[in-house]
N, C-alpha and C positions, 0 to 999 in steps of 0.2 A: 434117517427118520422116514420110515413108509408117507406115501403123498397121501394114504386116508387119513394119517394122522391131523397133516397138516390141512387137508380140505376141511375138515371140518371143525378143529380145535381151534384155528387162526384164523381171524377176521381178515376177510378181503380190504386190500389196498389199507394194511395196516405195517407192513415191517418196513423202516430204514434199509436195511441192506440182511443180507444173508450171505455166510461167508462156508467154504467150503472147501477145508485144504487138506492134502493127498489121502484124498481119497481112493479106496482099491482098483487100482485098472481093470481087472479082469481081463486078466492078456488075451486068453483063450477068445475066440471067437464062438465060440458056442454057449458063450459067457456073456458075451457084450450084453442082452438083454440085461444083467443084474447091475449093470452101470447106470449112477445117480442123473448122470447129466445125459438126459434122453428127451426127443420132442415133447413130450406128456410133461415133461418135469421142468422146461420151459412156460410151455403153457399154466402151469401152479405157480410160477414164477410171476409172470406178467398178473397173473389175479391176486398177487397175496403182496407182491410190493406196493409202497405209493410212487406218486409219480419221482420222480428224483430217486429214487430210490437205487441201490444199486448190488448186485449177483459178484462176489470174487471167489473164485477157485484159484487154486495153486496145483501144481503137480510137478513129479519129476520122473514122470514116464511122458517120454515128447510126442508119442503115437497116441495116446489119450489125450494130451495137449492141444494135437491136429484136431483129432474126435470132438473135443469139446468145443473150439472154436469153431470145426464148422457148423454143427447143430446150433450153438446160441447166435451166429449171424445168419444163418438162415429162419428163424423164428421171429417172427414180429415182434413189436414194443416193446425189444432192447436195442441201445446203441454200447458199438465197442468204444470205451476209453480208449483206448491204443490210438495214438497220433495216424500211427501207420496199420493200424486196421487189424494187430494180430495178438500181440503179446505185448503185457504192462512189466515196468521193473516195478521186483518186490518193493510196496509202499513200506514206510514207515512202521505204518501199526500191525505190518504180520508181523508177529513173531520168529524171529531167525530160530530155530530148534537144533539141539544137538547134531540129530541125527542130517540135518539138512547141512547142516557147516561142516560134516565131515563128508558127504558125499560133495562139498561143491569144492573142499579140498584135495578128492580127489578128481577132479575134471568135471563131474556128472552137473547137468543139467538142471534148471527148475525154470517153469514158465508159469505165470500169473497172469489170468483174464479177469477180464476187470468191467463188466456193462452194466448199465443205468435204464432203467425203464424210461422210456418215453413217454 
């Protein structure tokens, strides 16, 4: 969803949580601009949750994984859920999918971030 959508359709400091799962890497680096989770989209982040409020992405590409955790701990007015400061195991209420039980069948990775506005 474009961030003018949300700047203007969505009342600040009005969502519970906003949840965001595998979303397209864009491997390319000449690409990474068209990735969702970007400082600007932090900062919409911090204005459009309430306080308690909390941002979960999932991914199973582990180099977007790194990408996204470090841009949402480097942005103010969120803290990481993660005990240890990086990656949450899958809650309860994502949904396991298909296609995700068969790549975790075959070895492949999934990492889930998990932070709460401040």
């Amino acid at each position: 969803m474009p961030s003018r959508f949300w700047s203007k359709k969505i009342a600040d400091h009005s969502l519970a949580g906003v949840h965001l799962f595998f979303p397209d890497p864009w491997q390319k680096r000449r690409h990474h601009k068209r990735r969702i989770v970007r400082p600007s989209f932090v900062d919409l982040l911090n204005k459009k949750l309430l306080a308690g409020g909390y941002f979960h992405a999932a991914t199973d590409w582990e180099h977007y994984a790194k990408d996204m955790l470090g841009i949402l701990s480097a942005g103010t007015g969120l803290k990481n859920s993660s005990p240890s400061n990086d990656f949450c195991e899958r809650p309860i209420y994502r949904p396991l999918t298909k296609f995700e039980n068969r790549g975790l069948g075959l070895g492949h990775g999934v990492w889930d971030l998990i932070f709460r506005k401040i």
